[in-house]
C-alpha positions in Angstrom: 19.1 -15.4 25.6 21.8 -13.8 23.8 21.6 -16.4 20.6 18.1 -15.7 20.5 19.1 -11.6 20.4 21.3 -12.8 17.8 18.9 -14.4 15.9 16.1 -12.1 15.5 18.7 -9.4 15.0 20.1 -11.5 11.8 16.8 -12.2 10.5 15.6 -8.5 10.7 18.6 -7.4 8.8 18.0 -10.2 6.1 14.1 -9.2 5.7 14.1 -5.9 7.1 12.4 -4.0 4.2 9.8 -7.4 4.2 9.4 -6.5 7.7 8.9 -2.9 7.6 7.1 -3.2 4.2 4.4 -5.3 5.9 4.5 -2.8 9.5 4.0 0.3 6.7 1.6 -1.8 4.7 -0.4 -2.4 7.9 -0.8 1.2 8.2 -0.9 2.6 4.7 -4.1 -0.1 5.2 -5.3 1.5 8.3 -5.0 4.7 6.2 -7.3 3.1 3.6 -9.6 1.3 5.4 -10.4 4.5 7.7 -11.0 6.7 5.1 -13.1 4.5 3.5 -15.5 4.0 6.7 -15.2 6.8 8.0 -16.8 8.9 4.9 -19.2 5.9 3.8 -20.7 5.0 7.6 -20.2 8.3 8.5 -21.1 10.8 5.8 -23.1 8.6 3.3 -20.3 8.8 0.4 -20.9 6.4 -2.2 -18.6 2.8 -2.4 -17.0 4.2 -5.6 -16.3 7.5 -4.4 -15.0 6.7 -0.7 -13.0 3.8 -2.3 -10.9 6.3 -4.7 -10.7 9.0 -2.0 -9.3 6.2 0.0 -6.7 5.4 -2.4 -5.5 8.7 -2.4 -4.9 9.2 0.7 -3.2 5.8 1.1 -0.8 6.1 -1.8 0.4 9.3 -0.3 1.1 7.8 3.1 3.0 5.2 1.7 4.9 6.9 -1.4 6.5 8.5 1.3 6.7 5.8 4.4 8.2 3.2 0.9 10.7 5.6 -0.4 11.8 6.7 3.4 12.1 3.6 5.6 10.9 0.6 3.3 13.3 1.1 0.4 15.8 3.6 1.5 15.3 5.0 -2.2 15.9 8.9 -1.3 18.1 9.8 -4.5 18.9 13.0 -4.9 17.6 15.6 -7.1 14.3 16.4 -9.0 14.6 14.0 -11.8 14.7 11.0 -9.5 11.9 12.0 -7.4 9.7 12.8 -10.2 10.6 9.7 -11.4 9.7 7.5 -8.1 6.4 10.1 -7.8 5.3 8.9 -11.3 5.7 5.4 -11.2 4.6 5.1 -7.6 1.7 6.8 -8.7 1.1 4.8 -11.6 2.1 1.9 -10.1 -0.5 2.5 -7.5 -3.5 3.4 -9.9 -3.4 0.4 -11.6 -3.4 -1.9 -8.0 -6.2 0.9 -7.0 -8.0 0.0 -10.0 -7.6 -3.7 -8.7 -9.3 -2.7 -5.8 -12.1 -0.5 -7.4 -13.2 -3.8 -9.7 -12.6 -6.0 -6.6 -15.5 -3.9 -4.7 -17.8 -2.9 -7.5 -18.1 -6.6 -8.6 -18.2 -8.3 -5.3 -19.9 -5.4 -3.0 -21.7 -3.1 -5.7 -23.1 -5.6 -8.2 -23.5 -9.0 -5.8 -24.1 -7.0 -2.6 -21.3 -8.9 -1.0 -20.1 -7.5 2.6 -17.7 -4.9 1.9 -15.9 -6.0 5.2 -15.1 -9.2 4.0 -14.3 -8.0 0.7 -11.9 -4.9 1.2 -10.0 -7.5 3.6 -10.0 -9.4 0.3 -8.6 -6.7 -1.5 -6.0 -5.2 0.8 -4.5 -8.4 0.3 -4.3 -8.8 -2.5 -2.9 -5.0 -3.3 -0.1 -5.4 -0.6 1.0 -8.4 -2.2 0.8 -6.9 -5.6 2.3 -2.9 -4.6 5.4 -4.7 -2.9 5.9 -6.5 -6.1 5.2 -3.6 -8.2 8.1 -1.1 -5.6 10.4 -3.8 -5.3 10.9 -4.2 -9.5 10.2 -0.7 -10.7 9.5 2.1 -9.0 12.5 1.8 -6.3 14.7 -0.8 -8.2 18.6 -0.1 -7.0 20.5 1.0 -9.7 23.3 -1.8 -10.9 
């Protein structure tokens, strides 16, 4: 029992920000995804509208989950955080636009479920975001 402590012990250190990308991911999607339900089934909101909205909301859950637990990337000072802020932000517009074209083609203009596509997508943005914090916006200064 104790090699097998041992072992998932060293492979959590090796892919601990993996691992608590993908936990954070999970719920910057839950974030997402109940944003977008909750104002299209329950207040009528257009796709469009209630996808951007959702991105919003998302992006700030994670900015701050990412530069917190994901990337340990708190530097100090203003001119680092603006820094993170912007190209989070950017970073996170362009995969947000990724995911706007995903559901207008597939859901808006070929009436595609938008359950099976905003699975798609979240995908497909995780994948793409981790990529994206990983190389720019919280790269560890040499």
């Amino acid at each position: 029992m104790d090699k097998l402590i041992d072992f998932v012990k060293r492979m959590y250190e090796k892919y601990e920000a993996i691992i608590l990308y993908v936990f954070f991911g999970g719920l910057t999607t839950v974030v997402d995804f109940t944003v977008y339900f909750s104002t299209t089934r329950l207040f009528g909101l257009n796709e469009q509208i209630a996808t951007w909205l959702a991105w919003f909301c998302a992006v700030l859950f994670a900015f701050f989950t990412n530069r917190k637990w994901v990337f340990k990337a708190e530097h100090p000072g203003f001119k680092a955080f603006a820094w993170q802020v912007g190209s989070f932000f950017a970073s996170r517009l362009f995969s947000g636009f990724i995911n706007w074209l995903m559901i207008f083609v597939f859901v808006s203009l070929m009436g595609i479920s938008d359950i099976i596509i905003k699975c798609a997508a979240a995908v497909v943005v995780i994948i793409l975001n981790y990529i994206l914090s990983k190389l720019i916006v919280f790269k560890k200064k040499d």
